[in-house]
BAVEXBA-63925 format. One record per residue (C-alpha): x, y, z; residue number from 0. Coordinates in steps of 0.05 Angstrom, whole numbers. Layout:
<nodes>
- X/Y/Z/marke
- X/Y/Z/NUM
...
</nodes>
This chain:
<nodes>
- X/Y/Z/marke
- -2008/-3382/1695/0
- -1995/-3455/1695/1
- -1999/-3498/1763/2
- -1983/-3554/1790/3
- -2020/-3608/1819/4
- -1976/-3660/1821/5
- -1971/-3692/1898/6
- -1914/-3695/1941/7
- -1899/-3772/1970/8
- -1907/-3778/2037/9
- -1908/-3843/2087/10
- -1939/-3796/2145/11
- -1999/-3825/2176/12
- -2031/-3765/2224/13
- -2080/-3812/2248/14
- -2028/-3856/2274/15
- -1975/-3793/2301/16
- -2045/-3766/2337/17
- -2059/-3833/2375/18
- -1984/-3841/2391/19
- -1983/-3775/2421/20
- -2049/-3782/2458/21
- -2021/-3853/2489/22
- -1955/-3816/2507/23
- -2000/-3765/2540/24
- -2041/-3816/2579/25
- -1977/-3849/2602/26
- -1950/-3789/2633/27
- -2010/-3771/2667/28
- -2007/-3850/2698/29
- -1943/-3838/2724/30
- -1956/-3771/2751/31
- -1994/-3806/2799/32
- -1955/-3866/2810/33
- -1908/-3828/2829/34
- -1931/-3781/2873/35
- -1910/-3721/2837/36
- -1975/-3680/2838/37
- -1951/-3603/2849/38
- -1899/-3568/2816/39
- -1837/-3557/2863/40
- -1827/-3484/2868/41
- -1760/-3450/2883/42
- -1737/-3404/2941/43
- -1766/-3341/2914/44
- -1839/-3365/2907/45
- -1840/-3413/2959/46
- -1787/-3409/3011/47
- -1744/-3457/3039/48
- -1693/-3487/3090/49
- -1630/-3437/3110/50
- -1566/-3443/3150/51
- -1510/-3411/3170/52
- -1439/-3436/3176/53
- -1379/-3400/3218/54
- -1315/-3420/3197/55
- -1278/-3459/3255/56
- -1211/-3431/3278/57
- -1170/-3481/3309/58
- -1118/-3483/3356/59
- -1050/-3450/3327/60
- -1089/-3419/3259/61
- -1079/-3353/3301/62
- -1158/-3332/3278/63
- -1144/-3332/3206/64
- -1191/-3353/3159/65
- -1175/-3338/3085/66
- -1218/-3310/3028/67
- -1188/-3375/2977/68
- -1216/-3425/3039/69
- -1289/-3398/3034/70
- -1290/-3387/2961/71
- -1264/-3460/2959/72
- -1310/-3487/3009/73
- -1369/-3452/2972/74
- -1356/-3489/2903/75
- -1351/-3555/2940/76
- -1406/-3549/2983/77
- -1448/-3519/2913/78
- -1429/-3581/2879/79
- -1450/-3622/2932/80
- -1516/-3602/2945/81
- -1525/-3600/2867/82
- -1500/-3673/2865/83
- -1567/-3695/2909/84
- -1606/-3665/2856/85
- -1627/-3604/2888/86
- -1645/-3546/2843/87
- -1648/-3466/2854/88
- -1608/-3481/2915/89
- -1566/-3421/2934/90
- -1501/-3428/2964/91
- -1468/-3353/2980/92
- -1404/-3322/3018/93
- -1429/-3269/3071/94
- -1392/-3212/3098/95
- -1309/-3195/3105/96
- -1257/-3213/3133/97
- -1243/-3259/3192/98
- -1320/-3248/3190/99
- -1340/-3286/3130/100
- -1391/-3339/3131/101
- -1431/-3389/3083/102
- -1501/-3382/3075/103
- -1531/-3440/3043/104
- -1616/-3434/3024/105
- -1651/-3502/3004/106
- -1724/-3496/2972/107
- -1774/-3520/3007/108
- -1792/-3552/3071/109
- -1750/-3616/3067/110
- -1676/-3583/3058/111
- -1655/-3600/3133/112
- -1627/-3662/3115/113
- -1587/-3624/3062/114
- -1566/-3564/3098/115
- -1538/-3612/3152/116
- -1503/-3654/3100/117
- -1465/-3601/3056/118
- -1431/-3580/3121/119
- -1396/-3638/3132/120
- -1317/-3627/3134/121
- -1317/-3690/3103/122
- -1237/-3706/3117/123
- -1229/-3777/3099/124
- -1164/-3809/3136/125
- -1140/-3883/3133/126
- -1101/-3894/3204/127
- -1071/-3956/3226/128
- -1105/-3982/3290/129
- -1052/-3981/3350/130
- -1110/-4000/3408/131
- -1175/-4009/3426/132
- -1226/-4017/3470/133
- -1301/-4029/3489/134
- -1328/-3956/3517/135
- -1365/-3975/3582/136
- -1385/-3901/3609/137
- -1329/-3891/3650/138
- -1254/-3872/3653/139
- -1200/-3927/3656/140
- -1142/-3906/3691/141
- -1116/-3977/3698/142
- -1105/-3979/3625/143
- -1043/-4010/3599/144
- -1010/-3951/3557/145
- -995/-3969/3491/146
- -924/-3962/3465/147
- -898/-3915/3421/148
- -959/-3861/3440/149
- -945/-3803/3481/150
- -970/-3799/3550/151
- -1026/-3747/3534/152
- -1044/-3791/3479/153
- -1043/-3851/3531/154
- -1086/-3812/3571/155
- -1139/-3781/3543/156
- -1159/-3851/3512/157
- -1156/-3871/3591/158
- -1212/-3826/3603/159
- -1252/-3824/3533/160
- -1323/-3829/3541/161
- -1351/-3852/3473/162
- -1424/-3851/3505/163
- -1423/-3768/3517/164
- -1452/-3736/3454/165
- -1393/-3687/3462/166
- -1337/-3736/3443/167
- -1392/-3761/3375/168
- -1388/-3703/3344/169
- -1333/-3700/3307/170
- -1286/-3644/3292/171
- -1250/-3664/3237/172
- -1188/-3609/3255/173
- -1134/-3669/3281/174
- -1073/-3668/3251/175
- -1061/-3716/3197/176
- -987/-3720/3226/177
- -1013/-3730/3294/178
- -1028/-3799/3333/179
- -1104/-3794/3363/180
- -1154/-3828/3406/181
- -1226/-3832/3388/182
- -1290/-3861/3377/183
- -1324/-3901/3331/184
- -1389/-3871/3300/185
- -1435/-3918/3345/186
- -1402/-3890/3409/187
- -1376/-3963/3434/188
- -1315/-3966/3419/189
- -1259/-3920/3427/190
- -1188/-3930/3392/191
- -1117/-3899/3391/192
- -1096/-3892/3318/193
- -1027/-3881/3288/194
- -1019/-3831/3240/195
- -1056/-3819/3178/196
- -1014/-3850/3113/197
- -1076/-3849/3058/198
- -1119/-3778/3060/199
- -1184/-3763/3027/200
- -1154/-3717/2971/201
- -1125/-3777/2941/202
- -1194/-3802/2927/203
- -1205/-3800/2847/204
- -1283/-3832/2854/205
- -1331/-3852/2903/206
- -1398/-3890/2894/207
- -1451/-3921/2938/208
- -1460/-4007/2926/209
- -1502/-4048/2952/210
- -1469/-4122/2977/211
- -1526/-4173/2959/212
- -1493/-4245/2978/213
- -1473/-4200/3041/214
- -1547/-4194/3072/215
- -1568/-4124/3025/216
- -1517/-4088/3064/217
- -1498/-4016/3040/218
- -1421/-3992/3023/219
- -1380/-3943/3002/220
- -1335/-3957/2937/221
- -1274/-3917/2936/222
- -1223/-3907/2879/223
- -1155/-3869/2896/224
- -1104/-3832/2853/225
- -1037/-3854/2838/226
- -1011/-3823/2901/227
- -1069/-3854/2944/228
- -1060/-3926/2907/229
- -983/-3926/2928/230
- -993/-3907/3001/231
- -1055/-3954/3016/232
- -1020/-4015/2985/233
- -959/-3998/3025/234
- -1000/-3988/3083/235
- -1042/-4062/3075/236
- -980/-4096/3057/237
- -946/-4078/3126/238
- -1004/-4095/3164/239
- -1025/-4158/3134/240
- -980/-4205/3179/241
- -985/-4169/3246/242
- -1025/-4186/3307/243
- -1095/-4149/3328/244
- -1115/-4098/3333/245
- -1045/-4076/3299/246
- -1069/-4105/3234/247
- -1134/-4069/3228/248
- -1135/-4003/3190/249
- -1183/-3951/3214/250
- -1225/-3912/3172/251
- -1239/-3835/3197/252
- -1287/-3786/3182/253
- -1288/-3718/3211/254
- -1254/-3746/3270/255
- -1292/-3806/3286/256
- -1269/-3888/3261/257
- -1329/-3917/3203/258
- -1305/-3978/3211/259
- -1230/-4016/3222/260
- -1231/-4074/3177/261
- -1173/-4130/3190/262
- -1126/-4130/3129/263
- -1118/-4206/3112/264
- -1076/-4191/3044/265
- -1043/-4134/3009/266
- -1094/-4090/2961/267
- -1045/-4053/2906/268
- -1096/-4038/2863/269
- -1125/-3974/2897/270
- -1197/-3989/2912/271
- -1219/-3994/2976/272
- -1294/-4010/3006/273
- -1321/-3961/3067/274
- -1370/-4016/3114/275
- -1401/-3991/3168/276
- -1484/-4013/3171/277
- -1504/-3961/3125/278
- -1573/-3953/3106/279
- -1580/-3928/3026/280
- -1590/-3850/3041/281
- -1523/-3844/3079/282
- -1479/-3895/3036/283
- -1504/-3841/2972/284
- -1492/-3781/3017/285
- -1419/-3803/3042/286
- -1403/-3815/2969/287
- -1437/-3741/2947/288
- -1380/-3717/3002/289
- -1336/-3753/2984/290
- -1329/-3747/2918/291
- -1313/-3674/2912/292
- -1257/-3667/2971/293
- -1255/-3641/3039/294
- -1279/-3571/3059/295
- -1217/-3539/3074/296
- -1245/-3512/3139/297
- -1276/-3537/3201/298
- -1353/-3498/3218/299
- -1396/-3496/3262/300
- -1467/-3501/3241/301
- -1519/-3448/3266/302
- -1593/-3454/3272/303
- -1628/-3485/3215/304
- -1696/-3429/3200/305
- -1746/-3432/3147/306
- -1740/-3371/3105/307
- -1798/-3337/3067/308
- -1802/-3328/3008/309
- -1765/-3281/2970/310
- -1816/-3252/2916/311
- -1875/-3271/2947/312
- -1950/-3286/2914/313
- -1960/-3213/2884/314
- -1880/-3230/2837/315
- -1915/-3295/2823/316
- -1989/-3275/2803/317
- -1952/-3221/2762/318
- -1913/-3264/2726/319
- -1977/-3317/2717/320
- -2020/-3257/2690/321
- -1963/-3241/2642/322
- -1958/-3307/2614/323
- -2041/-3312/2611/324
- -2039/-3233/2568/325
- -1981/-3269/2519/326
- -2016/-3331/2522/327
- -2081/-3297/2495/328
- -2053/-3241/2454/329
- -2027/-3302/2413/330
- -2096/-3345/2401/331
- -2129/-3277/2392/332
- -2081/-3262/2330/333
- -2087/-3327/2307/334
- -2158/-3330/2307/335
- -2161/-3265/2266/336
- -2116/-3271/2219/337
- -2118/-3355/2206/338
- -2184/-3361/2225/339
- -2200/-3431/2219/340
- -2124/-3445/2226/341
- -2132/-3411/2291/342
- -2153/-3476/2313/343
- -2100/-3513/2294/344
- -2056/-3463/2346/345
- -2103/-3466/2400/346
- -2100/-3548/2399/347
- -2013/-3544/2395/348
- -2003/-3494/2451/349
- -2055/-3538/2490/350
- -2018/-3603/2478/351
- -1950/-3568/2489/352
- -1982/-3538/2558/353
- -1997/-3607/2574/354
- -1927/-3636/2565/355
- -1883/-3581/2596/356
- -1935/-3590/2659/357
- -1931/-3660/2661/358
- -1850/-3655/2654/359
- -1850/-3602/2707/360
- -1882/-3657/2754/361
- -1847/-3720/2742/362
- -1774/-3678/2734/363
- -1787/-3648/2805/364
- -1794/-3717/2827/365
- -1734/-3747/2790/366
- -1685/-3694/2788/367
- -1706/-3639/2842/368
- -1725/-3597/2784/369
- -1759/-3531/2816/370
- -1791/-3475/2780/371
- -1772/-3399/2801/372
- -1804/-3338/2767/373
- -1740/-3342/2722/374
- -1765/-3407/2704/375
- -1830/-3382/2691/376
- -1798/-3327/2642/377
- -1766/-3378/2605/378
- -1834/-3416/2591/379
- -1869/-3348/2570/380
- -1819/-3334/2524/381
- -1818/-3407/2488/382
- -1897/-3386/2481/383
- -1869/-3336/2428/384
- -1816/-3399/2394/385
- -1880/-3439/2392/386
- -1922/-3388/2341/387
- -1862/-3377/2311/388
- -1869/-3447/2281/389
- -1942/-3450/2257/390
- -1930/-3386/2228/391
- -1884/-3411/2191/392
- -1919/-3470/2172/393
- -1984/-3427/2157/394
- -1942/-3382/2113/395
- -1913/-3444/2077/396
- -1974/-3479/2061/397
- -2004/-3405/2038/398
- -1945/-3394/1983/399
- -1954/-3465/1956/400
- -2025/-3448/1946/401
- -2010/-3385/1908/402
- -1971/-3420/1859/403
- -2038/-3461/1847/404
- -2029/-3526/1886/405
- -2080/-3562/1911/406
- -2099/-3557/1985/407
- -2067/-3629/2006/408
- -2012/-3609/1959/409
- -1989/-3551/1997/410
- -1998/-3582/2059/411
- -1945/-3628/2048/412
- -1900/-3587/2001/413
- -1909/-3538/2047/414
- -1887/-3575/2104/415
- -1824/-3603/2064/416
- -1804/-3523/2062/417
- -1827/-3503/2135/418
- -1792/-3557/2177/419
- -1724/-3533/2153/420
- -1735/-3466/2181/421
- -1776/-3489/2236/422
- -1710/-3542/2262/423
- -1658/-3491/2247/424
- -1706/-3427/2288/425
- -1713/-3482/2348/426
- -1633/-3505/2350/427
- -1614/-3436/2356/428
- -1654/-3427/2415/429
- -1642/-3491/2449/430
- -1562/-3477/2437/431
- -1580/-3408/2470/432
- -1607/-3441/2530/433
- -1551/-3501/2528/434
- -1501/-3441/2532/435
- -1533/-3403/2593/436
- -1542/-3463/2624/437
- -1478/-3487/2634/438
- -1435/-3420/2642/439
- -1493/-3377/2678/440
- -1514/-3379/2749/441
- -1571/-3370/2796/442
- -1644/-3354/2762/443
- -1606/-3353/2699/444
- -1599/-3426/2703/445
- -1677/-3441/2713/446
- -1683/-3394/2654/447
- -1644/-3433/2606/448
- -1672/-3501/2640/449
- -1744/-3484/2621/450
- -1737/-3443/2553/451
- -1689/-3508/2520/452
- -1748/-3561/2549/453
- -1810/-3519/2524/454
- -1767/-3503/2456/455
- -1755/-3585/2442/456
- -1835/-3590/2464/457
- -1844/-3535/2410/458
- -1808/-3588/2358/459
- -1843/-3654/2381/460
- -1914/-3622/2387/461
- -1906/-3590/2315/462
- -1880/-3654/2273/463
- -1927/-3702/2322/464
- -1987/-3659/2330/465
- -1996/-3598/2290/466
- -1967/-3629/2215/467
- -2014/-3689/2220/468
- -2080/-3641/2255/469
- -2073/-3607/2174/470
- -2063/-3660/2147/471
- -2129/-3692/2172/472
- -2163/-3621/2162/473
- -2141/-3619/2095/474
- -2179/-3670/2073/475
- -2246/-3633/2107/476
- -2284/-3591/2050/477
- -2295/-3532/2101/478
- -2220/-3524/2097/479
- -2205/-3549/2014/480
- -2264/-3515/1987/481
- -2239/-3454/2011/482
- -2284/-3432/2054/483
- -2280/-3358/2084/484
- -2275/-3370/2158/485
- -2224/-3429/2142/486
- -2160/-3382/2131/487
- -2146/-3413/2069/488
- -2194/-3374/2017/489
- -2176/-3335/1957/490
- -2173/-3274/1990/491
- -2136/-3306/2054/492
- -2082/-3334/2008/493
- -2080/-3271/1960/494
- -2108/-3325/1899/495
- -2165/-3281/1869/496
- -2166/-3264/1799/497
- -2135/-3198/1778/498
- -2187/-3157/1739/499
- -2153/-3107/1694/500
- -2190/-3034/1681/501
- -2210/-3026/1604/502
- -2162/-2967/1580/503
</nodes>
């Protein structure tokens, strides 16, 4: 049988990959705790959460009806909402029939209040040209001059508004677009009569949260409007420009209550408009999250914010952590058998890789909300399985270039060159598996996908960064390239020894 010996060209340096990869490491620990981020978030079923419930207003002349297209509607916008703040495993559900029907919205963990009371925002934007105003001392004004062109009731009940009751701060966000108002400003000191409305929310295209540096660090909201939005706010700044206060101010209302009422000093046809109104950072972001996906169509009322247990519960999630341990081990226990001194090799990747998807777990529930469910945890368990996959392939590999009489650090490389084909092509399928149910699954399904596509692209980096250059360095050990029994690469491991023939 002839071999051959000759060696494959290779620039790799596995001393170099190793300390790379032991630096990256080191970093990631660092800025675990830099940041804070030293416990994996869990997810509604293993840890609980934050849970509220919202009833569908029925306003005046709706005659009680509340339609199944208005909840299904207000579920996807309040989903994408609380999505857009980077909240994971958040569940976001339609309850019961009917005029009955209510949304049930679940936030991991113990900080979702500020989320649960955010989503539920009607969020109805309205631009309304200011027609009077006046400082809210506490008490009715019945000496009020009456402003013209406003009905009496109108006339009225801004006579007697009371911006410093909580009651008239809340907001209803139910007025009639059509419909001149009186109300109050967000700070509950001043109280206005607007015209009105002539630019709505729904003919927003974008909004997006700025920060004004050369204007003291002060927050705003950047606003972008449709075609339809950019003709009716130009023609509603150009005929306001040249009139006298407060006629020339244009109010900006949300959920029934004026942000702010700039004065228009010139025309603004291009269609973007600012939103001031002392805004710290979190609620300039939030009014843009609201903002930016349209008005609920309904009006609710919010009901008492509970913590919720868990769903599953510790038994679920010691299950599912003893399941992952029995694969776990039932892997190094095959690959100590059969590879032997391989084995090692195996034990050191799934180690690193452990080490990664741990440290990504921390510092992606810090950055993007990420939170890990038991579906989650599936997901990992089964990537243990992808993982093996690849050093079995690369085992195999260097095995079959040794049986056609290559030299140890030969095969190693030659039999990489043939392995990573099959080893990039076996991890693309799965990461396009979990792309896929990523993106057109929902629920646990999600977390799935999420954690079997990041532990399947560890699988890749910890196998060309860690486990190729590990044999490479072993290669050059005689335990391993004299063949030694316990090294998994002897004549009989490899199926090398000599044929004897019987004498006929």
């Amino acid at each position: 049988m002839s071999t051959t010996n000759k060696p494959v060209k290779t620039t790799a340096r596995p001393a170099r990959s190793l300390a790379i990869l032991g630096l990256v490491l080191i970093a990631m620990t660092g800025l675990v705790f830099v940041q804070g981020a030293t416990a994996v978030r869990l997810g509604l079923d293993l840890r609980g959460g934050t849970s509220v419930t919202l009833q569908p207003r029925i306003a005046p002349g709706e005659n009680g009806k509340v339609t199944n297209e208005a909840i299904d509607q207000a579920v996807s916008i309040i989903r994408q909402r609380v999505n857009s703040l980077g909240v994971a495993e958040s569940e976001v559900a339609a309850q019961g029939s009917g005029t009955n029907r209510q949304i049930v919205i679940s936030v991991p963990g113990d900080t979702g209040r500020r989320v649960v009371e955010l989503v539920g925002q009607t969020a109805e934007l309205r631009f309304r040209q200011v027609l009077a105003s006046a400082v809210s001392t506490g008490a009715a004004d019945p000496k009020a001059t009456p402003t013209a062109g406003v009905s009496a009731e109108v006339n009225a009940k801004f006579a007697a508004l009371d911006c410093t009751k909580l009651a008239n701060l809340q907001g209803t966000g139910t007025d009639a677009p059509t419909d001149a108002i009186a109300v109050c400003d967000r700070a509950g000191t001043t109280k206005y009569i607007l015209a009105p409305a002539e630019v709505l929310g729904r003919q927003i295209s974008k909004a997006s949260a700025g920060i004004d540096t050369q204007g003291g660090s002060a927050w705003y909201v950047s606003l972008t409007f449709n075609g339809e939005g950019t003709k009716a706010f130009g023609a509603l700044t150009t005929r306001v420009t040249t009139l006298a206060e407060p006629l020339n101010q244009v109010a900006i209302v949300l959920d029934g209550l004026v942000v702010s009422s700039p004065r228009i000093t010139e025309p603004i046809p291009s269609g973007n408009a600012q939103i001031t109104g002392s805004f710290t950072q979190l609620e300039a972001q939030d009014l843009a999250n609201v903002l930016k996906y349209g008005a609920l169509p309904l009006a609710f009322d919010r009901g008492e914010v509970q913590q919720i247990s868990p769903t599953l519960g510790a038994d679920q999630l010691n299950a599912g952590l003893i399941a992952g341990g029995l694969g776990l081990g039932l892997v190094l226990l095959y690959s100590m058998l059969y590879y032997r001194g391989l084995g090692f090799v195996t034990v050191g990747s799934l180690a690193v890789a452990g080490s990664l998807v741990y440290l990504l777990f921390l510092l992606l529930g810090k950055w993007i909300g990420f939170t890990l469910t038991l579906a989650g945890i599936a997901g990992a368990i089964v990537a243990i399985g992808v993982t093996a996959d690849s050093f079995i392939v690369y085992f195999e590999r260097v095995r079959d270039e040794l049986r056609e009489g290559r030299t140890l650090r030969t095969a190693v490389e030659s039999g990489w060159v043939r392995a990573r084909h099959t080893i990039l092509v076996a991890d693309f399928v799965s990461i396009i598996a979990a792309v896929l149910l990523y993106f057109f699954a929902v629920g646990g399904v999600r977390g799935f996908a999420f954690t079997l596509g990041l532990t399947t692209l560890v699988d890749l980096i910890v196998v060309f960064v860690f486990t190729k250059p590990l044999v490479t360095i072993l290669a050059r050990m005689n335990f391993y390239s004299s063949g030694h029994r316990f090294s998994g690469l002897s004549a009989k491991s490899t199926g090398t020894l000599p044929v004897v023939k019987e004498a006929q």
